[in-house]
C-alpha positions in Angstrom: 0.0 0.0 0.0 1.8 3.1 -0.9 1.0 6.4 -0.8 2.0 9.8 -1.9 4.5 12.6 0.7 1.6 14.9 0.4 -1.0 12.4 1.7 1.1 11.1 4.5 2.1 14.8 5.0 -2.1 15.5 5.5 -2.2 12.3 7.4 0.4 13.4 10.4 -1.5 16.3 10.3 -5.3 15.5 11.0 -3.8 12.9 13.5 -1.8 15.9 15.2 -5.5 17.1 15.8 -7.3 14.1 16.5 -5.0 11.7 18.4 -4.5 12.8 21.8 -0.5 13.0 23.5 -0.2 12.1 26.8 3.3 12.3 26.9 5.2 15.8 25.9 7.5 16.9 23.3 10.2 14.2 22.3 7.1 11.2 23.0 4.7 13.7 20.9 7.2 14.4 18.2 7.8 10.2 18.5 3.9 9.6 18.1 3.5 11.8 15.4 6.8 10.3 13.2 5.3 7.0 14.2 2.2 7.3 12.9 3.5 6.6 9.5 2.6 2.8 11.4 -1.3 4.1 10.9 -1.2 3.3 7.0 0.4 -0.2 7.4 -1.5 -3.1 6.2 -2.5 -4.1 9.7 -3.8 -7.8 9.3 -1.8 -11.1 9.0 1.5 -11.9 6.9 0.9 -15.8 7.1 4.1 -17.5 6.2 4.3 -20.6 4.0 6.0 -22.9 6.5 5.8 -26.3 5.5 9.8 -26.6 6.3 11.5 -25.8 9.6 15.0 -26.7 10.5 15.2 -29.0 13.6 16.0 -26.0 16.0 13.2 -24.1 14.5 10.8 -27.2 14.9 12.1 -27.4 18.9 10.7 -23.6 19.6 7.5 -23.6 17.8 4.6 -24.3 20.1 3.3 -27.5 21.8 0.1 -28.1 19.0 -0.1 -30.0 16.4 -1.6 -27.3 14.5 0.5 -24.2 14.2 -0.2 -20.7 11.9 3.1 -19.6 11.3 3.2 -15.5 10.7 6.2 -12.9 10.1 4.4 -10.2 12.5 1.5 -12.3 14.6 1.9 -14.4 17.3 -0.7 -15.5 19.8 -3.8 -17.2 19.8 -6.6 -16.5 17.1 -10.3 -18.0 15.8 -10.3 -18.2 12.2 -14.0 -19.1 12.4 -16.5 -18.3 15.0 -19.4 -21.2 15.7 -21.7 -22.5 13.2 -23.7 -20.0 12.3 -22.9 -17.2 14.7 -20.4 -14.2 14.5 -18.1 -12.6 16.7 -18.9 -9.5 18.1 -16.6 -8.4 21.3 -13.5 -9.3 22.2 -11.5 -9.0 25.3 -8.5 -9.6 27.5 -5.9 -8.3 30.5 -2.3 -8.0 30.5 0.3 -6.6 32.8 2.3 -3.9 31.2 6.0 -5.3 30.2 9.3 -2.5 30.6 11.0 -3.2 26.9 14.7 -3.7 26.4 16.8 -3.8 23.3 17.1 -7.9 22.4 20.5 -9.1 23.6 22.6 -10.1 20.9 21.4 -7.7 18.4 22.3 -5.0 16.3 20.9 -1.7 18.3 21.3 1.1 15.9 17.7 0.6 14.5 17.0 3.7 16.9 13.5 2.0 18.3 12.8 -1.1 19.3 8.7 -1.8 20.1 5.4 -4.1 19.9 2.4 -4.1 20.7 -0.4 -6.2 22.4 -3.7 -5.9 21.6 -7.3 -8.0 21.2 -9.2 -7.6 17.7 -12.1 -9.1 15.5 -10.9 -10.1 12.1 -7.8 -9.7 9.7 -6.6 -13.2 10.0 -8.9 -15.2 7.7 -11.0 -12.3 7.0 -8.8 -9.6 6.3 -11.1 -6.8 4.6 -11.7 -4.8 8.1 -9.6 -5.5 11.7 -11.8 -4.0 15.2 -8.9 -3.8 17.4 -7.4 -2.0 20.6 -4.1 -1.8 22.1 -0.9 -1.0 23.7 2.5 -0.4 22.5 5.3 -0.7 23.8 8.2 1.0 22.9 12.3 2.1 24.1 14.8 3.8 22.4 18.3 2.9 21.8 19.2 6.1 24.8 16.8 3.9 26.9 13.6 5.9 26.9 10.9 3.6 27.5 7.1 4.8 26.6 4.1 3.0 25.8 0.8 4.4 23.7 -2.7 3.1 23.9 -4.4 2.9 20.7 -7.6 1.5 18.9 -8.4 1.6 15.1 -10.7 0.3 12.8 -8.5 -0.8 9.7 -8.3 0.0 6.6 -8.9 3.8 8.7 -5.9 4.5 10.4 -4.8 4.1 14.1 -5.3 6.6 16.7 -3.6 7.2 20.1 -5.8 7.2 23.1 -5.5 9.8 26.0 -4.4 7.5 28.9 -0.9 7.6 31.0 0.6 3.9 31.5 3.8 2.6 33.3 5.5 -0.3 33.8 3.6 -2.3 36.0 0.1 -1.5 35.3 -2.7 -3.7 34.4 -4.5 -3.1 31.3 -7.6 -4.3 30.2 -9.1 -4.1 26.3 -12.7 -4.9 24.9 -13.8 -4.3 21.4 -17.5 -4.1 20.9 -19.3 -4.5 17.3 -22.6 -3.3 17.8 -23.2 -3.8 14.0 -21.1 -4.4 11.6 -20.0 -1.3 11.0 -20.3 -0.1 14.2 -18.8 -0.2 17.7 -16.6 0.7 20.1 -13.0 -0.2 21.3 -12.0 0.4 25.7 -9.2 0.4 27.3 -8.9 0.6 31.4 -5.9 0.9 33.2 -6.9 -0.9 36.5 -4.3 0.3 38.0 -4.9 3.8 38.2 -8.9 3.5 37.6 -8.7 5.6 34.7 -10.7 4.2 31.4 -11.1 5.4 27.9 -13.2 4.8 25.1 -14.3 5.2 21.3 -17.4 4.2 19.9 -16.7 3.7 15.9 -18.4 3.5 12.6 -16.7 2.0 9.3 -17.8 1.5 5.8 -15.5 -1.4 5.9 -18.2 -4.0 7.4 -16.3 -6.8 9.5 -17.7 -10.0 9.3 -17.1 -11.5 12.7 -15.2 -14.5 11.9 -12.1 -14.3 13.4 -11.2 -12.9 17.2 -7.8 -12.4 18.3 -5.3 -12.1 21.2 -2.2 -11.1 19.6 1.3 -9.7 20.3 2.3 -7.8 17.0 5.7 -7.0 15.1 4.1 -4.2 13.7 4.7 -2.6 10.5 6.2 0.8 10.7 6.3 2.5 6.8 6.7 -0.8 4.6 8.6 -2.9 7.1 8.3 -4.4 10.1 9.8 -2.6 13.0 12.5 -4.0 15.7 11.0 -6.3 17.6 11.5 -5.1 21.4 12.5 -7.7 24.4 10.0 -7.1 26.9 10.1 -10.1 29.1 7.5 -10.9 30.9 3.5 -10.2 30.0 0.3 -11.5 31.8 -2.4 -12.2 29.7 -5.4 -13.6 31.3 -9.1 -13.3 31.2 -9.2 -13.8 27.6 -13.1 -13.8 26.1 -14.3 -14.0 22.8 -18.5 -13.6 22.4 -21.1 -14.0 20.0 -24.6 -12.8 20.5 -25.2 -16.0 21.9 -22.0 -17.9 23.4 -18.6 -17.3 24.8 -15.9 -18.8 23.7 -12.2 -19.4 25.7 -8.9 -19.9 23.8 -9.0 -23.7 23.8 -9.9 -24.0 20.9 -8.5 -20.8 19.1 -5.3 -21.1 16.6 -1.9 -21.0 17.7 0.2 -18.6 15.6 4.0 -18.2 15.5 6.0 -15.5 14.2 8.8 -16.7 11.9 11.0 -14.2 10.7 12.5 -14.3 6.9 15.6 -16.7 7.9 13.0 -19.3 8.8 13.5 -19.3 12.4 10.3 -19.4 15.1 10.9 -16.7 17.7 8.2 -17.4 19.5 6.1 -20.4 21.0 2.8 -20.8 22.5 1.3 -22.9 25.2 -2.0 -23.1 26.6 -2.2 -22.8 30.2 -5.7 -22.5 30.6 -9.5 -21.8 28.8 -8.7 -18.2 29.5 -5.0 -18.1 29.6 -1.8 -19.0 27.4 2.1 -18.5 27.7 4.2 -16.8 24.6 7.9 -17.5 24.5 10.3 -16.2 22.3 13.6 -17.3 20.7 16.7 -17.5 22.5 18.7 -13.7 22.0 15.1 -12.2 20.3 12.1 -10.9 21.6 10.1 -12.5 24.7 7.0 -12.8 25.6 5.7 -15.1 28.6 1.7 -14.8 29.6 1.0 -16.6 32.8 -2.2 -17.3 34.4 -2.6 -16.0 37.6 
């Protein structure tokens, strides 16, 4: 997806107005270069993977039946039940401090990803409902993080709400309709909450729901993926109008990066809870149920 200087130009613009900092000038100055992020194709890069070498085989995750993705990992529904849609999502995580990966070349000048819940852009990949945080530090150290929600193919915008290390988050996305809803984050830590009810004339169809930690794209490449230890996800809920679903029996997805090797590796702890881990000297992610 490409698009012209002047557009992008008009698009760090109008997000200057409508995005809302809640950090000052350098994390401002960061948000709005970063926002070049809001015009990335946000769904799924699935990977062929039908070889592994023997070291890749030994990280991927305990299940027979693995989705193996450059920027994805978690656990996702590429269906919803028989004859029903999904129309909220939700989940709680504790918020990670992110390092530079050891082992790695730190002149990229950020290192970040993000954790968020959606409905669609795996198997249905015209519209994604989705809220999140990112996570993001610096090669001088400066850690920051940025709540967001967007309704893809619109772009991304930041919520107004101050987390820290520490903190536990939780996200819901709501379709009302299908081209309407809203997307919620709380931090309930500090009691504070903040939401965005939605329309889109991209109609989602409801048949995938996702908790996912993302190598996101920043421009038209993926950005460094940040070492950010440990992360709780728990609570994990994905509803129809007439049934809720755990993630027994959601997809596991790996992210496998261009040399073929899985970084990452899932295991289900419980109906409401799974672990991430990632590949030795890259990125890690553990959620533990609680």
């Amino acid at each position: 997806m490409k698009f012209s200087v002047s557009l992008l130009s008009s698009v760090l613009l109008a997000t200057t107005a409508l995005s809302a900092p809640h950090t000052k000038n350098a994390g401002l100055s960061r948000r709005l270069q970063r926002r070049a992020r809001t015009i990335r194709d946000s769904g799924n890069r699935a990977k062929d993977s039908s070889t592994k070498t023997e070291a890749s085989q030994a990280a991927s995750s305990s299940s027979s039946s693995i989705e193996y993705s450059e920027n994805w990992s978690g656990l996702a529904y590429t269906s919803p039940p028989s004859g029903e849609t999904f129309n909220a999502v939700s989940g709680k995580f504790t918020v990670p401090t992110p390092s530079i990966p050891s082992g790695v070349d730190s002149t990229d000048g950020e290192y970040s990803a993000s954790a968020w819940v959606g409905i669609d852009g795996n198997t249905y990949s015209t519209a994604i409902l989705q809220t999140g945080v990112d996570f993001t530090v610096s090669t001088s150290g400066e850690v920051s993080y940025d709540a967001w929600y967007e309704w893809y193919p619109d772009y991304a915008y930041d919520f107004d709400l101050t987390i820290s290390a520490g903190d536990v988050i939780a996200m819901y996305v709501n379709a009302t309709t299908t081209t309407s809803g809203s997307a919620t984050i709380e931090n309930l830590t500090t009691g504070k909450t903040v939401t965005k009810s939605l329309t889109s004339t991209s109609a989602l169809g409801g048949e995938n729901a996702e908790w996912i930690v993302e190598d996101f794209e920043e421009g038209d490449s993926l950005i460094a993926f940040a070492d950010f230890g440990n992360v709780t996800f728990t609570e994990c809920v994905a509803s129809t109008s007439s049934s809720s679903e755990g993630v027994t029996d959601a997809q596991v997805m790996d992210i496998e990066n261009s040399d073929d090797e899985v970084l990452t590796s899932v295991t289900l702890i419980s109906d409401s809870s799974f672990e991430m881990h990632g590949w030795p000297g890259q990125s890690i992610v553990n959620t533990y149920s609680r």
